[in-house]
Backbone as JSON, one array per atom type, in Angstrom:
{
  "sequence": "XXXXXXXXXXXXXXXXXXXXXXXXXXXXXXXXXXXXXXXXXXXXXXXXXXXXXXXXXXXXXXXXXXXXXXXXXXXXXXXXXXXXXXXXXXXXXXXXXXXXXXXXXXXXXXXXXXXXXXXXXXXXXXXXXXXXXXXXXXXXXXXXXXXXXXXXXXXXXXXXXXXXXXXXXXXXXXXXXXXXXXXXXXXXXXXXXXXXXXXXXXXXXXXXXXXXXXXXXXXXXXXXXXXXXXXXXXXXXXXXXXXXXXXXXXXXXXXXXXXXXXXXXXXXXXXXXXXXXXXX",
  "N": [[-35.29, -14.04, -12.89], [-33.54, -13.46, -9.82], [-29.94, -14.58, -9.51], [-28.91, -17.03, -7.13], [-26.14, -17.19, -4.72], [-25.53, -19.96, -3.05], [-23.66, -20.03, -1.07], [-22.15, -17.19, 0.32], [-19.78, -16.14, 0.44], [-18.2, -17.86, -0.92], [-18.81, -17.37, -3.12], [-18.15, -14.88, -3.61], [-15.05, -14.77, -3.6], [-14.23, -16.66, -5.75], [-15.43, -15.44, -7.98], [-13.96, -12.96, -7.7], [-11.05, -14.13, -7.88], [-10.94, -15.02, -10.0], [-11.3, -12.69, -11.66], [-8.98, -11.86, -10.84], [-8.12, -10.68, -8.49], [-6.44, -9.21, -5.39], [-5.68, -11.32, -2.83], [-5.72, -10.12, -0.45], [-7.51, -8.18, -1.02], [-10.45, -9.99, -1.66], [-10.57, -11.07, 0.72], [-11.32, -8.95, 2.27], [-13.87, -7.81, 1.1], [-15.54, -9.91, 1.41], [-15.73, -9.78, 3.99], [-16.8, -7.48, 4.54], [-19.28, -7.65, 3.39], [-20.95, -9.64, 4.73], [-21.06, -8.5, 7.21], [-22.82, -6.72, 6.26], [-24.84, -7.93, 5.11], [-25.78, -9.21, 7.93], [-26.53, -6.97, 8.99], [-28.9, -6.24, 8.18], [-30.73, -8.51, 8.31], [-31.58, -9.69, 6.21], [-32.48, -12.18, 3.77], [-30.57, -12.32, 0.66], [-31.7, -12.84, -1.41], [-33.33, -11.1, -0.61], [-32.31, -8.4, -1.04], [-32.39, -4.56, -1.58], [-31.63, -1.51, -3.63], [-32.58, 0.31, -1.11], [-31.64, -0.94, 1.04], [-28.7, -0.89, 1.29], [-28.17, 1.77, 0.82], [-28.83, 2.13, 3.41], [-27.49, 0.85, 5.39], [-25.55, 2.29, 4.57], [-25.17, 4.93, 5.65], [-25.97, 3.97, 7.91], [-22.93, 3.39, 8.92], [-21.77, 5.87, 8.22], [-22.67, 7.27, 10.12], [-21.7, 6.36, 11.96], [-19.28, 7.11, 12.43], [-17.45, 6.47, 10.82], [-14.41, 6.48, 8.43], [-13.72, 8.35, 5.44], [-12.14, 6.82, 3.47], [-12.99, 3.77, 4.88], [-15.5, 4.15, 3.99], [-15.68, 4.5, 1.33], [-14.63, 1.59, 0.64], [-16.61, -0.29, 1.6], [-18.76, 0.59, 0.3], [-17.54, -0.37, -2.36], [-17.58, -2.96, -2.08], [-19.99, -3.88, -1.33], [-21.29, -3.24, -3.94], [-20.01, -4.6, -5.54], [-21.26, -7.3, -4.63], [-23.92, -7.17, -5.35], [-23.81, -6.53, -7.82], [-22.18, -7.53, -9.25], [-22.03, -10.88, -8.81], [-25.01, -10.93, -7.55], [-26.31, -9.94, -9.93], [-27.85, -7.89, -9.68], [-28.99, -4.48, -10.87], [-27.2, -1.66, -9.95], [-26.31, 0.83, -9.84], [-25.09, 2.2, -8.09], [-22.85, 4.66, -7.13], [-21.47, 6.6, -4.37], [-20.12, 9.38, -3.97], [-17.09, 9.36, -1.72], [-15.15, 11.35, 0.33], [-11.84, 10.62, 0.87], [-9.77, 11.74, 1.99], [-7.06, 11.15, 4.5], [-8.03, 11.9, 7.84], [-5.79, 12.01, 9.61], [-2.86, 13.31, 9.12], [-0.11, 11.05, 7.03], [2.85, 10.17, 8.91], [5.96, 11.2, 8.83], [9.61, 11.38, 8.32], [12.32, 13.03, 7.74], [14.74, 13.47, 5.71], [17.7, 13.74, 6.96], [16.89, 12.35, 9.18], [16.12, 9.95, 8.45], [18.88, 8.93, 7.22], [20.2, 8.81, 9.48], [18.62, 6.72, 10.89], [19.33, 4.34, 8.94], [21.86, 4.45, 9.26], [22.1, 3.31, 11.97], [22.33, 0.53, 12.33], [23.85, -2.31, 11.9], [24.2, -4.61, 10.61], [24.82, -5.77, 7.37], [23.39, -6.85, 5.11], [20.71, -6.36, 6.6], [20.87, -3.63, 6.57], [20.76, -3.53, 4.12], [18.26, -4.18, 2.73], [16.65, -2.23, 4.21], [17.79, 0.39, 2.97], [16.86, -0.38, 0.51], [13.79, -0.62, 0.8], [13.31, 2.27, 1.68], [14.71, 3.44, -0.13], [13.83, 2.87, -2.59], [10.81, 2.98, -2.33], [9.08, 0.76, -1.49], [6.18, -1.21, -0.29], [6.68, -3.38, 2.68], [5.9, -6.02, 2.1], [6.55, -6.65, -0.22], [9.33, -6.22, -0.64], [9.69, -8.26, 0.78], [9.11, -10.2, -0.73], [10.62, -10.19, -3.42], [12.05, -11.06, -5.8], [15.14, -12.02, -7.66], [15.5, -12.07, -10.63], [13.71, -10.14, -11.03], [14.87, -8.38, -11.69], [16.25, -5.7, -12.84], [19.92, -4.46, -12.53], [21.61, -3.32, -14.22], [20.7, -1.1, -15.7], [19.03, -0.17, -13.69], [16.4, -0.25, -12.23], [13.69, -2.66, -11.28], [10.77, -5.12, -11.2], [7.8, -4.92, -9.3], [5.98, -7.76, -8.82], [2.77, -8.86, -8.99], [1.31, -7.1, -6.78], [-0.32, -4.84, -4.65], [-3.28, -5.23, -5.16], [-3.17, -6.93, -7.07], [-1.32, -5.97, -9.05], [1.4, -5.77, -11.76], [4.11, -3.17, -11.41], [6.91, -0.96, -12.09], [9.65, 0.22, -10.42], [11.64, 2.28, -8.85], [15.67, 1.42, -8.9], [17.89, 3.13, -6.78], [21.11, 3.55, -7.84], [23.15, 3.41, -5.6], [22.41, 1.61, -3.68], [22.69, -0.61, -5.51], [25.16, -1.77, -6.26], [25.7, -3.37, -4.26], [23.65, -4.78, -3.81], [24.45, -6.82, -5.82], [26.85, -7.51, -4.42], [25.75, -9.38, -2.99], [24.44, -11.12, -4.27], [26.67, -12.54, -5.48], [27.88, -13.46, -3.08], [25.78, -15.29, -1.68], [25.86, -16.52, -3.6], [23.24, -17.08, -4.76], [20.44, -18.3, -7.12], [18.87, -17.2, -10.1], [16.04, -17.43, -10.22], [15.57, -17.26, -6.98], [14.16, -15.8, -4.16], [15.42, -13.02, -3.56], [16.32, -11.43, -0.79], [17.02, -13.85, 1.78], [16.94, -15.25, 4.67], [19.62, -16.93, 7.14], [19.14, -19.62, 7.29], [18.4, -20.04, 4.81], [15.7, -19.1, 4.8], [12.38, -17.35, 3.74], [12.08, -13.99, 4.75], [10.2, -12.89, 7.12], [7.93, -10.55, 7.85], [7.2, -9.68, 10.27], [10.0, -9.19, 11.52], [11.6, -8.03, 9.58], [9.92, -5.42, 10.44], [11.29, -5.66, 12.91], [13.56, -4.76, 12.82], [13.81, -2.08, 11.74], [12.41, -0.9, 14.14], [14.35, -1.07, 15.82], [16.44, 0.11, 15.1], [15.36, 2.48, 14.86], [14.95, 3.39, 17.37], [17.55, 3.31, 17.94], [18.78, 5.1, 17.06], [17.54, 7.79, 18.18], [14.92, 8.48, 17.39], [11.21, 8.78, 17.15], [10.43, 6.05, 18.2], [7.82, 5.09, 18.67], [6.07, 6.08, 16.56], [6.93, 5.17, 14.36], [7.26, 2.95, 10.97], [7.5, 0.16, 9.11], [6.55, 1.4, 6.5], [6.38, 3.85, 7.12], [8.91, 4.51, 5.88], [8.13, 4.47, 3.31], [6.16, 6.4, 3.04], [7.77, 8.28, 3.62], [9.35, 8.17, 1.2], [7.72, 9.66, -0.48], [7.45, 11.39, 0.1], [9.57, 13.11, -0.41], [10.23, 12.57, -2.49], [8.22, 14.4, -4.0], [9.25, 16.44, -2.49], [11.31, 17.34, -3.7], [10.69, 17.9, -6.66], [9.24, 15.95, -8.29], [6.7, 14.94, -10.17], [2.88, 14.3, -9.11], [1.67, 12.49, -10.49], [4.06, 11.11, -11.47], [4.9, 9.79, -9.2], [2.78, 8.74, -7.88], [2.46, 6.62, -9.84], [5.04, 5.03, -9.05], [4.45, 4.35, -6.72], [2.46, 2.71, -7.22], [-0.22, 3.69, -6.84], [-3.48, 3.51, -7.19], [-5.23, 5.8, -7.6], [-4.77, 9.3, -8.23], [-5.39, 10.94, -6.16], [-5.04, 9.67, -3.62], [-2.4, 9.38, -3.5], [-1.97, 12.57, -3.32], [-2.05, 12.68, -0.8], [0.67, 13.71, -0.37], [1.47, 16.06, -0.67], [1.09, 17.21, 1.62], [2.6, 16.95, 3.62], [5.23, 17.55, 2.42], [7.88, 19.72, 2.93], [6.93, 23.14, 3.2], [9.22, 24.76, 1.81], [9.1, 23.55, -1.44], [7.38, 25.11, -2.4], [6.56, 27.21, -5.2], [5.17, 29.1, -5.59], [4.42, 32.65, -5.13], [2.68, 34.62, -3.15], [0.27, 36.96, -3.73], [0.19, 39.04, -2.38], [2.51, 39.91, -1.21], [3.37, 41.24, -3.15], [2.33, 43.21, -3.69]],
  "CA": [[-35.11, -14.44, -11.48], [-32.61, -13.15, -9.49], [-29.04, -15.66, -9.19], [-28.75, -16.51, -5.23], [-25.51, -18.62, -4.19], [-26.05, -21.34, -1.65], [-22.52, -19.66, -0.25], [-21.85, -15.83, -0.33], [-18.12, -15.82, 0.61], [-17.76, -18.31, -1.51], [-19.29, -16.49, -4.47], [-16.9, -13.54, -3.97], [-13.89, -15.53, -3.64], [-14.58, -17.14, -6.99], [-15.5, -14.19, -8.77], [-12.56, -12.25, -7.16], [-10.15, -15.03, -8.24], [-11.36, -14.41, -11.93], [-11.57, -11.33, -11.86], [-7.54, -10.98, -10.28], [-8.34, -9.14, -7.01], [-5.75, -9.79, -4.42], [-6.0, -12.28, -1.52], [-6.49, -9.14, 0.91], [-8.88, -7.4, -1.46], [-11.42, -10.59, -1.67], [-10.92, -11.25, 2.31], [-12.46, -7.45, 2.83], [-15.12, -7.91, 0.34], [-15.7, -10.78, 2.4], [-15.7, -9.05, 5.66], [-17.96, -5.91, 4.52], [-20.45, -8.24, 3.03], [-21.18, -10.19, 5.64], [-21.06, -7.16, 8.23], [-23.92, -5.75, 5.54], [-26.22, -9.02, 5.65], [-26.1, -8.92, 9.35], [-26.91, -5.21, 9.57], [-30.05, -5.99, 6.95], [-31.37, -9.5, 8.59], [-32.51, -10.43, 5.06], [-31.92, -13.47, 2.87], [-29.59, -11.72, 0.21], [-32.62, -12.32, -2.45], [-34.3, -9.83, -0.48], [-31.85, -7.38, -0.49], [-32.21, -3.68, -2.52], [-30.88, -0.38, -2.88], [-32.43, 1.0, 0.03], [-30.62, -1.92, 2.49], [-27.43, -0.63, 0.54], [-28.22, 3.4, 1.7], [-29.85, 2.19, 5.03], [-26.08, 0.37, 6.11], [-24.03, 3.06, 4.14], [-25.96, 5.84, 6.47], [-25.36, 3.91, 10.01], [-21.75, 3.57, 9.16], [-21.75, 7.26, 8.33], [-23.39, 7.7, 11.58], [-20.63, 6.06, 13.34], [-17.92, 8.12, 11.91], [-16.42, 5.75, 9.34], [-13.8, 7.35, 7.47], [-14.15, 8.17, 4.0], [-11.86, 5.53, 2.77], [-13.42, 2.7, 5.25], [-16.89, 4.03, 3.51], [-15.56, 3.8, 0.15], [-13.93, -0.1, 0.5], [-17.73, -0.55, 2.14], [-19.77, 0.45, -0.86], [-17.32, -1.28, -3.13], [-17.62, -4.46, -1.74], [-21.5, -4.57, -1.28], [-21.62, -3.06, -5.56], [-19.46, -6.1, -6.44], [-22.13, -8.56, -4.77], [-24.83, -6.13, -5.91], [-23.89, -6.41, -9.35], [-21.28, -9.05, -10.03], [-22.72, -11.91, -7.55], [-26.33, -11.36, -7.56], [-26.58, -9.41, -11.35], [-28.68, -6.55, -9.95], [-28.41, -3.28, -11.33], [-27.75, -1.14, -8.86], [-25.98, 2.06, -9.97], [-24.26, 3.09, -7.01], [-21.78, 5.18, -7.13], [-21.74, 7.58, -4.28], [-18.84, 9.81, -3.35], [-16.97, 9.78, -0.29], [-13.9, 12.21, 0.84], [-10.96, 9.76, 1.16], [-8.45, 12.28, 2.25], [-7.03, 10.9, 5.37], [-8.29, 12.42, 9.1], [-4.84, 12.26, 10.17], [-1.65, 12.92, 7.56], [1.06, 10.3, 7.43], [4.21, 10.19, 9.56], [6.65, 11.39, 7.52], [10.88, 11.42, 8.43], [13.2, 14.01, 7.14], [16.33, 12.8, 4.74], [18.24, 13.44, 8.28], [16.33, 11.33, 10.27], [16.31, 8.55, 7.38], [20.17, 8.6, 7.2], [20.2, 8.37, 10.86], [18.07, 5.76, 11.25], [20.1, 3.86, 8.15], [22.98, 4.71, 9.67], [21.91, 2.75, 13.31], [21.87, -1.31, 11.44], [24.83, -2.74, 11.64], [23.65, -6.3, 10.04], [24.74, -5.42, 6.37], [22.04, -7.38, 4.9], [19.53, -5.85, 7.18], [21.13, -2.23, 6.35], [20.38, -3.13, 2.79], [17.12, -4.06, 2.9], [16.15, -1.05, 4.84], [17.46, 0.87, 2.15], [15.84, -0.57, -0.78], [12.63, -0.72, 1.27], [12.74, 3.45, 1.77], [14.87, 4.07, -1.52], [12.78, 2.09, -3.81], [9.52, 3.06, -1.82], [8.43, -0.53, -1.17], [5.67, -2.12, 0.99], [7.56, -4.63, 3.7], [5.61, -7.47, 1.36], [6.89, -6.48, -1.36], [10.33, -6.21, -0.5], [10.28, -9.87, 1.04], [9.14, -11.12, -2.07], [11.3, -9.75, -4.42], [12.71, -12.06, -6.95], [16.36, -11.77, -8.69], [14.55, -11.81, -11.69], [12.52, -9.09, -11.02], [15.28, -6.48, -11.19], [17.75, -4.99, -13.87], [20.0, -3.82, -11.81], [21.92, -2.18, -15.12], [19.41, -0.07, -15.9], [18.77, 0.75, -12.44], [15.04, -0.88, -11.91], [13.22, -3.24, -10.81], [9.28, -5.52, -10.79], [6.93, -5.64, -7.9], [4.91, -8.6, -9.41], [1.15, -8.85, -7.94], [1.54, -5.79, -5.73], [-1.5, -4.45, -3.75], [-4.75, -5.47, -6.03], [-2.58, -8.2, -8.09], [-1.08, -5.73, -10.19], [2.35, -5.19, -11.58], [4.52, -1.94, -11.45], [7.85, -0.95, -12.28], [10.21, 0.66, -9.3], [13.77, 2.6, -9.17], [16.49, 1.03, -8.04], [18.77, 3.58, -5.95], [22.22, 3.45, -7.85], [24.03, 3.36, -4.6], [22.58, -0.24, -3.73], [22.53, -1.83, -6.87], [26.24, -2.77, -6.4], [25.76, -3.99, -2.85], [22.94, -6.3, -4.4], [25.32, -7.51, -7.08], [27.56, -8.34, -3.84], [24.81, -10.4, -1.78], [24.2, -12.46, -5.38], [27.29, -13.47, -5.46], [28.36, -13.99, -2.05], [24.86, -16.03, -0.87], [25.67, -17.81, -4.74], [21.64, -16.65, -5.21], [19.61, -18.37, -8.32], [17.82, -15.85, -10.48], [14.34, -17.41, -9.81], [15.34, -17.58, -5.34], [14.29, -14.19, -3.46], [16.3, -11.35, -3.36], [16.64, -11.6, 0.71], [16.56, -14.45, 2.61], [17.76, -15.69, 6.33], [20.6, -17.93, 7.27], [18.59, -20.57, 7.36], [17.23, -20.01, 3.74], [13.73, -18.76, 4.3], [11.78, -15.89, 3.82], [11.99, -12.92, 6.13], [8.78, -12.57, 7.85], [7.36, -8.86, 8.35], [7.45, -9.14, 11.91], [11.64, -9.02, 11.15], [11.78, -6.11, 9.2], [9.64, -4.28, 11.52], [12.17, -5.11, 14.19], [15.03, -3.86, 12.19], [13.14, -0.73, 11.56], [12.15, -0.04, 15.31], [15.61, -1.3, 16.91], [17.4, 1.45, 14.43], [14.74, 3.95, 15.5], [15.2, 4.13, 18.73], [19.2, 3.59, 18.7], [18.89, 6.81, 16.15], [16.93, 9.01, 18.97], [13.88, 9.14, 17.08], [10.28, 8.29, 17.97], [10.46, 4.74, 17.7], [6.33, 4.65, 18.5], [5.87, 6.76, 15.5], [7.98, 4.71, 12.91], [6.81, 1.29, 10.89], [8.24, 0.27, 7.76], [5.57, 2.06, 5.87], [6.64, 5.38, 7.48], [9.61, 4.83, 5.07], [7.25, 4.6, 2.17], [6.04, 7.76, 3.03], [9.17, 9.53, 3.69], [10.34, 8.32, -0.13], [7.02, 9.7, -1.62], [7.29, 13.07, 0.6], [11.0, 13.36, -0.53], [9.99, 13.01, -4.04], [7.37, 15.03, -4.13], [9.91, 18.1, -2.47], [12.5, 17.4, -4.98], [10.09, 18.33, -7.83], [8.69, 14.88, -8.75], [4.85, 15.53, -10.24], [2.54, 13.61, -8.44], [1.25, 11.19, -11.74], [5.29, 10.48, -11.44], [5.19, 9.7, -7.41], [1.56, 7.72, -7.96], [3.07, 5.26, -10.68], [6.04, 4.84, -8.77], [4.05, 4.06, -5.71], [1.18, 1.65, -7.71], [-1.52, 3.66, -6.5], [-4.62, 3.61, -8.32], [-6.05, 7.11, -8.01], [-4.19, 10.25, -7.44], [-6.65, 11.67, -4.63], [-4.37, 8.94, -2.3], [-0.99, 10.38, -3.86], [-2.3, 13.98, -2.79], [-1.87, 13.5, 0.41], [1.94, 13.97, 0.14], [1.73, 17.39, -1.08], [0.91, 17.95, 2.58], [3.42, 16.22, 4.29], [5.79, 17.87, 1.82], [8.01, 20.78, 3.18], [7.13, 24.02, 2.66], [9.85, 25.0, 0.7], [8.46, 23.01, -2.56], [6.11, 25.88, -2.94], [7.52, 28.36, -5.45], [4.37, 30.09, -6.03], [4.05, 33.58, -4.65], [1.68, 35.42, -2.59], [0.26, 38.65, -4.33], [0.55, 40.03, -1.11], [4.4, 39.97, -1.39], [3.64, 42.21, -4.46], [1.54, 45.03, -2.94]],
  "C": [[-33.65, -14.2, -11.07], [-31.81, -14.67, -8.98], [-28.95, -15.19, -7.59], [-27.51, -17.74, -5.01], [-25.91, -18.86, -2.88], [-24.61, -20.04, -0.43], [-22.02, -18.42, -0.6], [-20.34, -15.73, -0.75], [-17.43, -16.55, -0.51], [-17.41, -17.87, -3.15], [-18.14, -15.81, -4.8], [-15.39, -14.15, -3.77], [-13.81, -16.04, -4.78], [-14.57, -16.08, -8.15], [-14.13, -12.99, -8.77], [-11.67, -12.88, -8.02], [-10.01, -14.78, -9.9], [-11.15, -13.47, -11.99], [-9.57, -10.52, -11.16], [-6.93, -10.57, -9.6], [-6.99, -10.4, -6.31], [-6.44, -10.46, -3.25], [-6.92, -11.26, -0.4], [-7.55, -8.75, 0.51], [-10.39, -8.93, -0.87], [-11.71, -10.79, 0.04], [-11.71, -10.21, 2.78], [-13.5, -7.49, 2.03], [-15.96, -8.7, 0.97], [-16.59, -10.5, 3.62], [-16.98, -8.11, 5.43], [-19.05, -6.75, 4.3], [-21.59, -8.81, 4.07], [-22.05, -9.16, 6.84], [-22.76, -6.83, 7.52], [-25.38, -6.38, 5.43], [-27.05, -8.91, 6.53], [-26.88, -8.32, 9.74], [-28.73, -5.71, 8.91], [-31.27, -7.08, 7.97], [-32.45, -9.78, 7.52], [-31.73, -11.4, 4.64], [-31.06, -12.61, 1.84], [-30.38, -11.76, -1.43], [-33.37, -11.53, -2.08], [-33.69, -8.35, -0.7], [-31.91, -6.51, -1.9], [-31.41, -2.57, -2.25], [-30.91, 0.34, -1.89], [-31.62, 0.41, 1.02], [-29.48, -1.41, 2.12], [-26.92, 1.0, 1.36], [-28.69, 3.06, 2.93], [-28.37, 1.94, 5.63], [-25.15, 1.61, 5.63], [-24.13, 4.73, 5.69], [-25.48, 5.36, 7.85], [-23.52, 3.69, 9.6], [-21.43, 4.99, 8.85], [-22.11, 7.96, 9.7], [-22.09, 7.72, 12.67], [-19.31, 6.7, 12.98], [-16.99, 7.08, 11.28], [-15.73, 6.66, 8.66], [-14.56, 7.37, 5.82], [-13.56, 6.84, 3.14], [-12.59, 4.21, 3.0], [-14.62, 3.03, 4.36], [-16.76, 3.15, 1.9], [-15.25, 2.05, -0.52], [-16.05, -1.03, 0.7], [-18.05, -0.99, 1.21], [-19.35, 0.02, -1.77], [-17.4, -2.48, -3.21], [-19.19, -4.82, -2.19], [-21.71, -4.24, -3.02], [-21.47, -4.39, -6.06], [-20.79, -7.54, -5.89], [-23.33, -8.35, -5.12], [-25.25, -6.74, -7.31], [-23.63, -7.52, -10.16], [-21.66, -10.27, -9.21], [-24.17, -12.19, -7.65], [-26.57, -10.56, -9.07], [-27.41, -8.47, -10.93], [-27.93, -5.41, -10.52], [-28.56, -2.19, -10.6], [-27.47, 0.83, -9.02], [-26.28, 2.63, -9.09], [-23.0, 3.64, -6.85], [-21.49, 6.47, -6.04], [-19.87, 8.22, -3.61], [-18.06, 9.96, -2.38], [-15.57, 10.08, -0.26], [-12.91, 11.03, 1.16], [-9.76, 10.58, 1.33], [-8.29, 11.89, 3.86], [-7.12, 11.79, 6.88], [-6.86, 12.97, 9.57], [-3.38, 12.18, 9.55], [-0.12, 11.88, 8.52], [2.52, 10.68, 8.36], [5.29, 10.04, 8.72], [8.7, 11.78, 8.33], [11.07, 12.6, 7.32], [14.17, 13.63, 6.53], [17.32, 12.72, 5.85], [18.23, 12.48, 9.31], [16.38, 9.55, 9.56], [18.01, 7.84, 7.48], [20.54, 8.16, 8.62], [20.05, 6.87, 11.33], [19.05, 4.31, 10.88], [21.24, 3.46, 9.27], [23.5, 3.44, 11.09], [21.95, 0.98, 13.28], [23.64, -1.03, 10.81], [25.1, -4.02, 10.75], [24.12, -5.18, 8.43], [23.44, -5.63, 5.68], [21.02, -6.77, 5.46], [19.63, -4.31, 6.72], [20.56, -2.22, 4.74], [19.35, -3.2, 1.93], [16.31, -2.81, 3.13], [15.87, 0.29, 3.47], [16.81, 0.84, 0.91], [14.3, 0.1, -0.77], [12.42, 1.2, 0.98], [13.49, 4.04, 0.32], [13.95, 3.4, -2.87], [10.82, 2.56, -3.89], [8.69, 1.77, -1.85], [7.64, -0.53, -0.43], [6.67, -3.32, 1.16], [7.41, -5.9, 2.74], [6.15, -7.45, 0.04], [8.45, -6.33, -1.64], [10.73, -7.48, -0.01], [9.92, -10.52, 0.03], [9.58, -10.41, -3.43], [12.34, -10.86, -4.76], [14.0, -11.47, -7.48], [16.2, -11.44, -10.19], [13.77, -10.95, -12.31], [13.49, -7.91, -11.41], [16.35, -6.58, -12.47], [18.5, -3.88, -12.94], [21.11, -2.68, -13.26], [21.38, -1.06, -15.29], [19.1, 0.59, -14.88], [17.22, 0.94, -11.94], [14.72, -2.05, -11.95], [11.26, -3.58, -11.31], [9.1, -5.4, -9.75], [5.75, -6.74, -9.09], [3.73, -9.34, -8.26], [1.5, -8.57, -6.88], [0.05, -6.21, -5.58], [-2.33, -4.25, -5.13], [-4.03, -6.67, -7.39], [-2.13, -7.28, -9.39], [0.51, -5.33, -10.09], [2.69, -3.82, -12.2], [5.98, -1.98, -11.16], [8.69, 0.13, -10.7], [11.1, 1.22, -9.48], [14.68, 1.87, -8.6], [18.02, 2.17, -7.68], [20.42, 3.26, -6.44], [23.34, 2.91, -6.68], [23.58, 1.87, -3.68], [22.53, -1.38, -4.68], [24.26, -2.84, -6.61], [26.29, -3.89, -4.67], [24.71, -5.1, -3.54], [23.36, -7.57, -5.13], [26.1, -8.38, -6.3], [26.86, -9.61, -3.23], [24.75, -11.42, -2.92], [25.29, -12.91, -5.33], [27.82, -13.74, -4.07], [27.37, -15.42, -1.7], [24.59, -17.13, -2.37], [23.94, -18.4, -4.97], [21.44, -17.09, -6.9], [18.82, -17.31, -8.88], [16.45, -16.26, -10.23], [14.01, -17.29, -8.01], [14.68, -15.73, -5.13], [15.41, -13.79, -2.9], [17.57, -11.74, -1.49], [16.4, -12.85, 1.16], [18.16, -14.63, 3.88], [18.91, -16.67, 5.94], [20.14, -18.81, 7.01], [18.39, -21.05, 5.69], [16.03, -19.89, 3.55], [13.99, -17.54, 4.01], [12.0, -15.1, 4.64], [10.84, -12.75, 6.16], [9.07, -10.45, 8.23], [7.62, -8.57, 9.01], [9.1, -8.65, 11.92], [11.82, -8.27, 10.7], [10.99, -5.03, 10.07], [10.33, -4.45, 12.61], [13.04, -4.38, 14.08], [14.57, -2.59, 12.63], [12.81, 0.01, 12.87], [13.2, -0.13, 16.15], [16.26, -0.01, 16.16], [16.6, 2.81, 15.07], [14.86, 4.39, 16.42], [16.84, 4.08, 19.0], [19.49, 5.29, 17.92], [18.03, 7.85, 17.01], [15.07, 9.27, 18.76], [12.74, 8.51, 17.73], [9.52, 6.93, 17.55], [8.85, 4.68, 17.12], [5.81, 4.96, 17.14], [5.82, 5.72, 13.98], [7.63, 3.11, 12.48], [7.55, 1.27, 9.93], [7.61, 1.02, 6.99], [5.6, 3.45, 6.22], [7.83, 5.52, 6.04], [9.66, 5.05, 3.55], [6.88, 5.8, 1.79], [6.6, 8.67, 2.88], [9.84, 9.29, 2.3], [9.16, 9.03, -1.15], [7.09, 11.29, -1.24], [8.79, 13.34, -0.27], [10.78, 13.59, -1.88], [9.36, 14.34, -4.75], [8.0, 16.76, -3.66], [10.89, 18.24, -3.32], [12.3, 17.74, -6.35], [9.25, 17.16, -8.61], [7.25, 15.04, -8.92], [3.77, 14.18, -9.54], [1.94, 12.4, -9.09], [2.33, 10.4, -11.81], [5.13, 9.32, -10.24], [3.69, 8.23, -7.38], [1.89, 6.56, -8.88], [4.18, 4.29, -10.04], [5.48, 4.02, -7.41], [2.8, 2.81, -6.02], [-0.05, 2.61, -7.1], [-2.63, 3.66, -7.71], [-5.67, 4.98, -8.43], [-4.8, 7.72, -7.55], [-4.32, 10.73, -6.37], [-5.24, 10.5, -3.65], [-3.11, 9.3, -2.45], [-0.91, 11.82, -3.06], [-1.75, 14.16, -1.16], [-0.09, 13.77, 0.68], [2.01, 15.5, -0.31], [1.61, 18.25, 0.33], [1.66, 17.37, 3.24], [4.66, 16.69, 3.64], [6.51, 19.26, 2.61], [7.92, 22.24, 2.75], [8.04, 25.25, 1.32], [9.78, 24.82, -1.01], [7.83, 23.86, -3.48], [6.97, 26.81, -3.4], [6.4, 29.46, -5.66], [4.58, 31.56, -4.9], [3.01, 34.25, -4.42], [1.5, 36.68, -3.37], [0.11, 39.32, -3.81], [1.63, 40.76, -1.16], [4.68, 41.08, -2.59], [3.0, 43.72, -4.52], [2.39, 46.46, -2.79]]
}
């Protein structure tokens, strides 16, 4: 007899929790599930693999990306499999190269931008954030602890899916970090950054930094988030010769296929191969 919880969300929140997943991950597992009930109007002991292909099909219909498909059919597997114990062996493939390639800065436009943040502290943030290749959350919760700045690296501890991964740290702010510890007389267990006050920096705050510099630097503010600067340290890598198993570790992803897409965002120049045209 198939297991049925009284409470779905609850289920996968539970199981999640065990199992490691990040806060965001279990909230979208959450979300899709639900969405997939809805779509079905069954009890969730009625549900099989065709309700599984019947919902994966109308969101195909509606032009779901490949990634939104893929987060889809991972969610409904996990209550599929791990939740209700069916066996569902689904695995189906879907294109996750993005519709529209990232917004990507130039080393010009970066220094620029840099250049436009007068707030030290805020200037040095910025750079960590695009020399380190950080997410925004991951740069406000960065620990003293977390970093050797001898060595010249750094933790992200429970990054994106609760996992950790090692980082560079940018020679050229390591000693500016060294200054903020001792000026702000920082504990090794406090974070890295914080306000006057002593809190946290909120997101919304680094994305102001990031769009007040953009537009005093010329560029196209609308364009530019903090996460553009993510991009612009994985494109940068990636033209400087960095292999993309390098650039994907460095970045936590968990497949390459989502690394890939900097090879196109990458400047031409990168490419040393030759045409056998050129040899005619």
């Amino acid at each position: 007899m198939v297991y049925v919880p009284v409470d779905v969300a609850e289920a996968i929140r539970k199981e999640g929790e065990r199992r490691r997943f990040s806060v965001r991950t279990i909230e979208t597992y959450q979300e899709c599930v639900k969405k997939f009930i809805n779509y079905t109007g069954k009890t969730i002991d009625k549900l099989g693999k065709k309700d599984v292909l019947d919902f994966l099909y109308s969101l195909d219909e509606r032009k779901y990306s490949g990634s939104s498909m893929h987060v889809y059919q991972m969610a409904i597997r996990f209550l599929m499999e791990d939740i209700l114990h069916k066996n569902m062996k689904l695995n189906i493939k879907y294109s996750r190269r993005p519709e529209k390639l990232p917004f990507v800065l130039s080393k010009d436009e970066v220094k620029r931008l840099i250049g436009k943040i007068n707030n030290w502290k805020h200037r040095l943030m910025i750079e960590l954030l695009y020399g380190a290749g950080l997410r925004v959350s991951e740069l406000i919760n960065l620990k003293i602890k977390d970093l050797d700045l001898d060595k010249s690296y750094g933790f992200v501890r429970g990054g994106k899916g609760n996992k950790d991964r090692i980082f560079i740290l940018p020679k050229i702010v390591c000693e500016k970090i060294e200054n903020l510890i001792e000026i702000e007389h920082l504990d090794n267990d406090e974070n890295l950054f914080l306000t006057n006050k002593g809190k946290k920096y909120s997101v919304r705050t680094i994305q102001e930094i990031v769009k007040k510099s953009a537009k005093l630097a010329g560029l196209n503010s609308g364009e530019i988030h903090c996460h553009t600067l993510r991009h612009s340290f994985a494109t940068h890598l990636i033209e400087q010769g960095q292999t993309v198993s390098e650039v994907q570790s460095l970045l936590g992803h968990k497949s390459p296929e989502t690394t890939f897409v900097y090879l196109h965002t990458a400047t031409p120049n990168m490419i040393k191969v030759k045409s056998p045209l050129d040899n005619l």
